[in-house]
Every structure is written in C-alpha cells, then in structure tokens.
N, C-alpha and C positions, 0 to 999 in steps of 0.2 A: 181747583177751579178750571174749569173747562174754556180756554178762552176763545175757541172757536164759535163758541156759543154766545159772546157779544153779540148782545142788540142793537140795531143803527143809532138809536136811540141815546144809548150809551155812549158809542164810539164818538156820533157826531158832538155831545156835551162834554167829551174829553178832546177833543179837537179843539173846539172851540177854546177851550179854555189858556189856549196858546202854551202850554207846557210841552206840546211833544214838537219834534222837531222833524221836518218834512223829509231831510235825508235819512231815516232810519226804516222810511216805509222799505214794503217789497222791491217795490220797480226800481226803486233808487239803489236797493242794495245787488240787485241783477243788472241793472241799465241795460234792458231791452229797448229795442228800437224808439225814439222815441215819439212816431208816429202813433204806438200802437197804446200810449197812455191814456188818450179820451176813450178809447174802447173799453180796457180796464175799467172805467168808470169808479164807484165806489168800492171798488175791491182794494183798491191802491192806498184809500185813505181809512178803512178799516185794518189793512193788514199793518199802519202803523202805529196801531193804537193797540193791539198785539205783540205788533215786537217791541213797544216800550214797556208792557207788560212782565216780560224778560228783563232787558237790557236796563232797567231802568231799579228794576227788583221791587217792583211795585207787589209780590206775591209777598214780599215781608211785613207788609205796613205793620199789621198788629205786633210780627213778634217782636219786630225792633224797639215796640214800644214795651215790650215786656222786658227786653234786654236790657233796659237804657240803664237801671238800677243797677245791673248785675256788675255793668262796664265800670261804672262810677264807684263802687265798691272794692275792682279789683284795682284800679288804678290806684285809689288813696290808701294802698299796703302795697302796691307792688314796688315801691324802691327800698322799704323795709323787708323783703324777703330774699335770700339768696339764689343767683340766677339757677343756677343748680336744682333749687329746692323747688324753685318757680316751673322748673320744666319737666319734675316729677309727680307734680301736684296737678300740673295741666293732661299731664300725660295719662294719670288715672283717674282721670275725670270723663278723657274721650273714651277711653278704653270701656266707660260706663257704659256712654253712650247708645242708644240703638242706634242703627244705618238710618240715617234719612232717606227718606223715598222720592223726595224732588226738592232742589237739585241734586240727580244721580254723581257720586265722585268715585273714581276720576274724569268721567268721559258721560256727559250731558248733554243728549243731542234734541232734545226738544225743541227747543227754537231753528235749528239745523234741518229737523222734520217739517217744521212749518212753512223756513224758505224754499224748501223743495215743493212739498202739495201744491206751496202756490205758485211756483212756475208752472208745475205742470197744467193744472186747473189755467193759467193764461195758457197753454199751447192749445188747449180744449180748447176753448172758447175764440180762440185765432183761428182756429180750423188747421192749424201746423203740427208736422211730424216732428220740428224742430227751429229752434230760431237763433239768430246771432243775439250777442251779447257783448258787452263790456269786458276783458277778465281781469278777475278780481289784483292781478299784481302784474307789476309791466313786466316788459320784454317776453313774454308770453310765458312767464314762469308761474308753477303748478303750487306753488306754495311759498310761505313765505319766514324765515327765523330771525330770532331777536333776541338781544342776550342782555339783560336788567343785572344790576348787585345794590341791592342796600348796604349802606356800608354806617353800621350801628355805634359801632367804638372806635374807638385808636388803636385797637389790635387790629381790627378790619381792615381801617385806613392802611396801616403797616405794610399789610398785603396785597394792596391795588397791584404793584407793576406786575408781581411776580404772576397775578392772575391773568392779568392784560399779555405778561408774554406768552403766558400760556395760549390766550385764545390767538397773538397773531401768530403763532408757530403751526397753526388748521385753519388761519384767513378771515378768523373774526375781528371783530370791533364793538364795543360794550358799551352800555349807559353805569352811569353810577351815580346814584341819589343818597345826596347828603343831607343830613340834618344840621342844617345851616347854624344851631345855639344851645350844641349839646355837646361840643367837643371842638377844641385848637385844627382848625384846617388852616394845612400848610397848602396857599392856592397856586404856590409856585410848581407844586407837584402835579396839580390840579390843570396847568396851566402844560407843561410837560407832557402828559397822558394826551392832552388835546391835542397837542400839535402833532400827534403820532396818530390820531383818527378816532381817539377815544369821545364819547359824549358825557356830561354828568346834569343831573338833573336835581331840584329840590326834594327833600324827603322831610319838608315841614321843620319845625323849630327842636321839638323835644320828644320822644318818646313815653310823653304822657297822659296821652288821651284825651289835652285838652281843646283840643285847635275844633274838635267834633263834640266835643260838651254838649254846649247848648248854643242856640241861635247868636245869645249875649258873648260867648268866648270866641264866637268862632269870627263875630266882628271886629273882637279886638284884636284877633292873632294873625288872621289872612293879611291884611298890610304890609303886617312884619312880614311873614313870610316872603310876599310879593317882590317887596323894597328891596330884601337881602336876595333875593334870585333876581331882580332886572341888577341890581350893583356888578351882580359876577356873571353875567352874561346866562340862566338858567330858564331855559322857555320848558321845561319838563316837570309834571310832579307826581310825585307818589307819599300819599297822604301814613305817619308811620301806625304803623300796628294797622294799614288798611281801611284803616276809619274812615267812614265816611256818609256824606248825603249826598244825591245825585243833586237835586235842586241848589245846594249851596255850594254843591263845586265846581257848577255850569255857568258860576260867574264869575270864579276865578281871573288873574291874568296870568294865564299862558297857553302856549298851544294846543298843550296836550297835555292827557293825565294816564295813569296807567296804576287807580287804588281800585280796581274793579279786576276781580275773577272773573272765569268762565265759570268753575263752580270749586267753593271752598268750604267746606264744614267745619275746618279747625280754626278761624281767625275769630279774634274775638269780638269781630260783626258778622257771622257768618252769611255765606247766602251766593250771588253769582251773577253774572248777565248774561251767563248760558250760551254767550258767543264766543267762539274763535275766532274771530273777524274783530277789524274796530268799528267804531259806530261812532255817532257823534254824541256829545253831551253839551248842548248850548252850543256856545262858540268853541268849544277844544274837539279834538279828535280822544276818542278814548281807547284805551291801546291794552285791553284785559291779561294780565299775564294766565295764559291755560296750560302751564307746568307745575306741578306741587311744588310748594316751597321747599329748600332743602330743611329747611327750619324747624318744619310742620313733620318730615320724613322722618329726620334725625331722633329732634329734642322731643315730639311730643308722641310720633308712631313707633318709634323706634324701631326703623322698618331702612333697610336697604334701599339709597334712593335711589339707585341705576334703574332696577326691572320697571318700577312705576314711571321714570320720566322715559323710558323707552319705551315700554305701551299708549303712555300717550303722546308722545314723539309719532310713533308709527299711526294709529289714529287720526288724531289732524292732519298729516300729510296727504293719509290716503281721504281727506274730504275737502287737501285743497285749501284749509286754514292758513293761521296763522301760530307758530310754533313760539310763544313769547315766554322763557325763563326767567322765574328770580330767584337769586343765588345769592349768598350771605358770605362774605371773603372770612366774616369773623366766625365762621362754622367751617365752611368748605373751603378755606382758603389755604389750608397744609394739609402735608400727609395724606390719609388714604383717603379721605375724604377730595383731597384734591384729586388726587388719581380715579376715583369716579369722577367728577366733572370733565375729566379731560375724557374720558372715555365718554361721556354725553357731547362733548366735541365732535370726536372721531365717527360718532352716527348722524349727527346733522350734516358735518360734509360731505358723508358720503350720500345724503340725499339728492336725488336728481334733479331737477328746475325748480331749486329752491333759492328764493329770493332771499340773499343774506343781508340786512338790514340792521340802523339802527332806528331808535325811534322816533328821532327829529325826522328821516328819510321815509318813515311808512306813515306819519301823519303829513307831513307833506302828499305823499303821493295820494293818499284817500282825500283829501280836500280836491287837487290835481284833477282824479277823475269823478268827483260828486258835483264839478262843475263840466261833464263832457255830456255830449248829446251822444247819441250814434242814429246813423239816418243812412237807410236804403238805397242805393240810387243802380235802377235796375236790378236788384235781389241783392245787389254788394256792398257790404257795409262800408261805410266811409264815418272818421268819428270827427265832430267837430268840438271845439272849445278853444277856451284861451292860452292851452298847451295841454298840450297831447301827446307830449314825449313820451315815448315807452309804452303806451295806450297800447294793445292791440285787440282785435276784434275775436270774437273765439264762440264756438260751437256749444250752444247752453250744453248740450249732452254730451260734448267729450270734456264738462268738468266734470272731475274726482265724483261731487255730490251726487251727479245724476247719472254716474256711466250704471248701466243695467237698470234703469228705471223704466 
C-alpha cells in the first residue's frame, strides 16, 4: 500500500477518530520552528496519519488476524516441548521462509524516507535552503545507545552482575526486565545493581502468551502486572515473546514500553514500527529495540551475531537514530557468546556524539522536547518550554538523515 496516496478524506476520518496521537506527526517529530506550522497547513496532519501507519503496524491488521490461531496453538505445547527442540523447529521453519519484502530486515528505512521527503517538501514550500530545528538528542549528540536484557530464567538472573560489570568496565548502564511470576527474584540483588546505576523494568507475568490472548485475558492480567511493577518501583515494560497491541498497550500504567521493533520477522508477532526513534503510544513513550535479538541470531538464524549488530549499529548511527539492544544474559551471558557482546561494547563507545542512555533517560528526554517550541527571534533560534535542559538548536541539513540531500 502506497500510503502517500491517502486521501484527505481518509486521513481526516482517521484523525478524527482520536486514535492517533498529535505527537507522532512530522513537524512534532522535526520541531521546526514553530511559527512555520499554520503554513504547513494540512500536510502536518496528514503526515500523521502516515507515520501511524508504520509505527503503529497498522500494514498488519489482516495478517495478525491470520496469526492469531497459529500463536494460540503454539503456546498451548510450547512448555510441553524441549527448549532445544523448540529452537530447532523454529529454526527450520524460518529457514523455509521466503524474505519478506516490507518490513525490509535488518535495516527498514521506509518511514526514515518519508521523514525526510517531508522536510524537504516543507523547505520547498518555505521558500528555504535550510532551516533550524529541534535535535533529536540533547547536548547536541548525533545519536543515541541503549542497552535492554530480558532476563527469562534463573540462569539469566544468575548472570546479571557479571554482565552489568561488563558494560561498566566501557561506561554503560542497562535496563533489565523481569517477568515479575515466573521465577524467585531475589530484589535485594535487584535493589544492588540500582544503586550502582542499573534500571530494570517489567517483562510481564509469564512467558505464555497470555497477557495478549484476547481482549478478555489481557484485562485480567494487566493489573497484576501493573500492581507488581508500581510495588517494586518498575515504570518500564516490555511485553514477553514481544506480544502485543498498540491500542491496548497505550493504556497501560507506565511510562514507557519498548515490545515494539523497528523491523523483526522472527518474533512470534512479526512485523515493526519501522522507526529508529521513539514515538509516542498514548500516554507512554515507546522505545523500539532496532538491534536483532541475540535470541533470534543464535537460536533460530544461527548466524554470527557480531557482523549483523555491527551493520546495523553502523546504519542507525550514520542516520542519527537510536541504537537500542536486546540481549538475553541467559544466551549471551557466558563464554564466547559473551566475548561478542563485549565486543558490541567496544564499537558503541568508540562512536562519536553518541548519547549513552538508559531508557527511563530517553523517554524522559522525548516527552522533555515534545513539549519545547522553538521560535526565531531575528533568524536565531531560541527554544522555549518548561525545560529545555540539553535542548540544542541544530541545522535540519547537518543531521545524519539529510547531510547530501
């Protein structure tokens, strides 16, 4: 589907219908000046009825409804099958597979193409060679990295420090989402790893595919979930096996979520929001991990997973993204498998104005600047809002996206 080819017609009946959400248009995702919005006119409010098109994976409806069987099926034998057995079954099953043709993996710049046409198309119509901007991560850094671990079992858990010392010994800090009623957490540990700068976040109750069932399961089990993340202090979620609905997880309570790709073929929802940026979903900031799982590298491609998180390590940087990892301690957490991930260390630090982040800090900061203006005063940009720490002004054309456009 060609979504450039919305009709007003459309766009405006899906506006209306209060589903999309005003921060994820164009202007808001560039924050050009903010004089030059009435001009924009209906461009502003068509292009976000576009990028929820993406972001939102509204290109799935039908197959998801084709999926729905297949999920429910493989859940009610998967704790009857040997994990082993589980990820050689999965594995020749992708290997079947043809390539999908949209969302492209590893590296889907679709929606990436469309932010760009449409600045440029506003500098057209501004009558500009160029214009200030918002940039996308404070202190005027050129990108931004974020280091996730699901931590699935007690062998995982096992391995939290030794991972966590790994990343501060190259100056990281890490989220870790737990499955809050699927395994004895020790919160003293938990409580430990914090005080040392670490984050963890919810990863839902069980790895059983039920919390995203149906409408009916997903009311009974969100509470629990909620209840047991506001008791241990958890504003982060990551829904497990990925599951998910955009509409039902935009009512969540917490600040942010991060069960959304940029593009994944191997999860058992396949599909993507084709951003390397966050975006909003309702009230939360959503925080798309765009590095292959090591999960998906290991168990099911069996495939080296250094060269692919370095191609698209190198990728997102050079467009100015957001570099967001999820890593499995209970796969990557020893031996060589560890020694690539530390080598996936040793290439993010050595990136250049790259914002190293966790992800209570990059949803903060996108809510931060989704609430800033920026406004001219005599051709010099000046940015207002209710803080604008780290805010800095920046040259649409010396970002990553548009340098040679």
């Amino acid at each position: 589907m060609n979504m450039l080819a919305l009709q007003p017609d459309n766009a405006a009946s899906i506006i209306s219908s209060g589903q999309t959400v005003a921060a994820n248009d164009a202007f808001s995702f560039w924050k050009l000046p903010h004089a030059w919005r009435g001009a924009l006119g209906s461009s502003v409010a068509h292009s976000r009825v576009i990028a929820e098109w993406y972001l939102r994976e509204r290109y799935r409806e039908s197959a998801d409804r084709d999926s729905e069987l297949t999920m429910r099926m493989y859940y009610a034998v998967k704790d009857f099958i040997p994990q082993e057995t589980r990820h050689s079954i999965r594995s020749w099953l992708f290997r079947l597979r043809l390539p999908q043709s949209f969302p492209k993996w590893p590296c889907e710049d679709g929606l990436l193409e469309f932010w760009i046409d449409w600045a440029l198309r506003s500098l057209d119509l501004a009558g500009a060679a160029d214009a200030w901007h918002i940039g996308f991560w404070p202190d005027d850094n050129n990108c931004c990295a974020v280091l996730t671990h699901d931590v699935e079992s007690p062998a995982g858990f096992a391995r939290m420090e030794a991972v966590a010392e790994l990343e501060d010994r190259y100056g990281f800090r890490s989220a870790w989402n737990l499955p809050l009623d699927q395994y004895p957490i020790d919160w003293t540990r938990v409580d430990n790893l914090r005080a040392q700068g670490f984050e963890f976040g919810a990863h839902g109750l069980r790895h059983d595919g039920m919390l995203f069932r149906s409408r009916k399961h997903f009311l009974e089990l969100a509470p629990r979930v909620e209840s047991l993340a506001r008791e241990h202090g958890l504003r982060g979620f990551r829904s497990p096996s990925t599951l998910r609905n955009a509409q039902w997880l935009s009512g969540m309570d917490f600040d942010f979520d991060c069960s959304f790709a940029d593009t994944d073929p191997y999860e058992p929802q396949p599909g993507g929001s084709c951003s390397i940026f966050p975006f909003f979903l309702g009230g939360m900031v959503e925080l798309p991990y765009t590095l292959a799982q090591d999960h998906t590298l290991i168990n099911l491609l069996r495939r080296d997973p250094l060269p692919v998180w370095i191609e698209k390590m190198k990728w997102i940087a050079a467009r100015g993204g957001m570099i967001l990892a999820l890593t499995h301690p209970d796969y990557s957490g020893s031996g060589a498998l560890m020694r690539q991930y530390e080598e996936l260390l040793k290439r993010l630090a050595d990136l250049e104005s790259c914002w190293r982040a966790l992800p209570c800090e990059v949803a903060a900061w996108w809510r931060r600047r989704a609430a800033l203006e920026l406004h001219l005063c005599d051709g010099s940009p000046q940015i207002a809002g209710p803080d604008s720490r780290g805010a800095a002004a920046r040259r649409l054309r010396a970002e990553p996206m548009l340098e040679g456009r």
